[in-house]
LUMFI-589646 format. One line per field, with one value per residue (C-alpha): residue number from 1; x, y, z. Coordinates in pm, 1 decimal. Layout:
resi = c(NUM	...)
X = c(X	...)
Y = c(Y	...)
Z = c(Z	...)
This chain:
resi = c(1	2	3	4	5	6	7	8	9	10	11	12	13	14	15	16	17	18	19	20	21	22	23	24	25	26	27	28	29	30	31	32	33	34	35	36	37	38	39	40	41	42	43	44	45	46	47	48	49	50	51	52	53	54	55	56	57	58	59	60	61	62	63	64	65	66	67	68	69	70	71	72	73	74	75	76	77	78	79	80	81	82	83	84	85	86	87	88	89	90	91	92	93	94	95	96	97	98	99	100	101	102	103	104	105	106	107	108)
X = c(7790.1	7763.5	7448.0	7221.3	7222.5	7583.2	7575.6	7388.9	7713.2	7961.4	7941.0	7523.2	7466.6	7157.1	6920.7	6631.1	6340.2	5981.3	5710.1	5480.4	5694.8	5725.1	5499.9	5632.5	6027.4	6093.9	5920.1	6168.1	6464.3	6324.6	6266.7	6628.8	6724.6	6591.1	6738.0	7088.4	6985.7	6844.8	7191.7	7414.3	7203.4	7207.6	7558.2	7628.5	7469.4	7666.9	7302.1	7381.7	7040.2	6870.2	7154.5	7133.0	6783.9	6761.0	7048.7	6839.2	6579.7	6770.6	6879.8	6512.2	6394.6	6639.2	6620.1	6290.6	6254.5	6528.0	6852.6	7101.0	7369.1	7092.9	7022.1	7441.6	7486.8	7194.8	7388.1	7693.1	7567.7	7382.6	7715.3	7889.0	7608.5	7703.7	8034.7	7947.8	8210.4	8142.7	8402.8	8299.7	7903.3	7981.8	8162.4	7845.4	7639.3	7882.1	7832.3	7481.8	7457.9	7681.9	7450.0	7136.3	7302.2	7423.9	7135.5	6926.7	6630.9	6525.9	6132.1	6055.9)
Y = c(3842.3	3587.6	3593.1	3296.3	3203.8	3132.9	2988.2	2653.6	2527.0	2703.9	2532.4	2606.1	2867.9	3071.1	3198.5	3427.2	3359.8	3518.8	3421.8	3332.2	3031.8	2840.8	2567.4	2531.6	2541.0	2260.7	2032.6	2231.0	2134.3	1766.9	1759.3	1880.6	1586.1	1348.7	1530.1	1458.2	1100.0	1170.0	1358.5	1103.3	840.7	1056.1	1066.7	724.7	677.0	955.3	1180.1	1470.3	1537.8	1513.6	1680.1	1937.0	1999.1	1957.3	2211.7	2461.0	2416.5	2433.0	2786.9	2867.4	2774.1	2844.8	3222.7	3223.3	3060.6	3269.7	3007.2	3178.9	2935.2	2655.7	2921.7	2943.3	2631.3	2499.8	2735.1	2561.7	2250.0	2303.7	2415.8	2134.4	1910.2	2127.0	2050.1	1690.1	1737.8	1453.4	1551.1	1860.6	1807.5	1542.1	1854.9	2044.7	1764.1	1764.1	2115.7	2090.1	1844.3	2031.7	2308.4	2116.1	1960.9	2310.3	2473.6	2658.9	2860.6	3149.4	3274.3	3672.9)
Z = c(7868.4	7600.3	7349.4	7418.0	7063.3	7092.8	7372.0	7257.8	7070.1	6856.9	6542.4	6561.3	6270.0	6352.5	6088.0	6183.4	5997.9	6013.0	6231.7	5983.9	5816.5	6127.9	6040.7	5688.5	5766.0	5949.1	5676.9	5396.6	5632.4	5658.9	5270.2	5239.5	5422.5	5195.5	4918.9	5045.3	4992.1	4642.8	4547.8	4675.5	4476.9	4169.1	4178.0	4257.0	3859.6	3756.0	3673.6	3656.9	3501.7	3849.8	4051.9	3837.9	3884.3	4252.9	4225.0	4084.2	4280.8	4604.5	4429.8	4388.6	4707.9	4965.7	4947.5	4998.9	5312.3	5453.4	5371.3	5156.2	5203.2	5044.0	4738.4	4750.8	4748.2	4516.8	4291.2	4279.9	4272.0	3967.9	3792.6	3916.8	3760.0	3426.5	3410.2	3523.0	3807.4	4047.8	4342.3	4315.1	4377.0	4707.4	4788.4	4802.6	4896.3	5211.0	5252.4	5223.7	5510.0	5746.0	5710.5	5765.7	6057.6	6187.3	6128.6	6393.6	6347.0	6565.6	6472.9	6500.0)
């Protein structure tokens, strides 16, 4: 017997999120979206300013909703904007997208 969360697809990653957010976290997932355009622009111009910043906020934000790996990855992101590493921030702006794109939310 297979759970039917893992059943939709195997790359899916499933986050469980309260009841009460369910109006509010699909437009934080949309806004995360756009920011992926945002951070690619950002870095196209080599502005580290506003990566970092989105960074930070993605750090700020994620946890709260229920989305560690956008808090862990907000994180990083903002360090990368530090150290003005360009690879690495497409890295997390990749990672960032996968997630969004994996992402599947369960209400309790």
């Amino acid at each position: 017997m297979s759970h039917p969360s893992h059943s939709e697809s195997p790359d899916k990653i499933v986050v469980e999120i309260s009841r009460d957010l369910e109006e509010i976290v699909p437009i934080f997932l949309d806004n995360r979206k756009n920011d992926l355009q945002t951070l690619r622009d950002a870095l196209t111009r080599q502005d580290f300013g506003t990566v970092q910043n989105l960074g930070h906020r993605l750090k700020g934000d994620g946890g709260g909703y229920g989305f560690d790996a956008i808090t862990e990855i907000g994180a990083m992101m903002e360090q990368a904007a530090k150290q003005q590493d360009g690879s690495m921030i497409e890295e997390h702006i990749v990672r960032l997208k996968d997630f969004l794109r994996r992402v599947s939310v369960v209400y309790r």
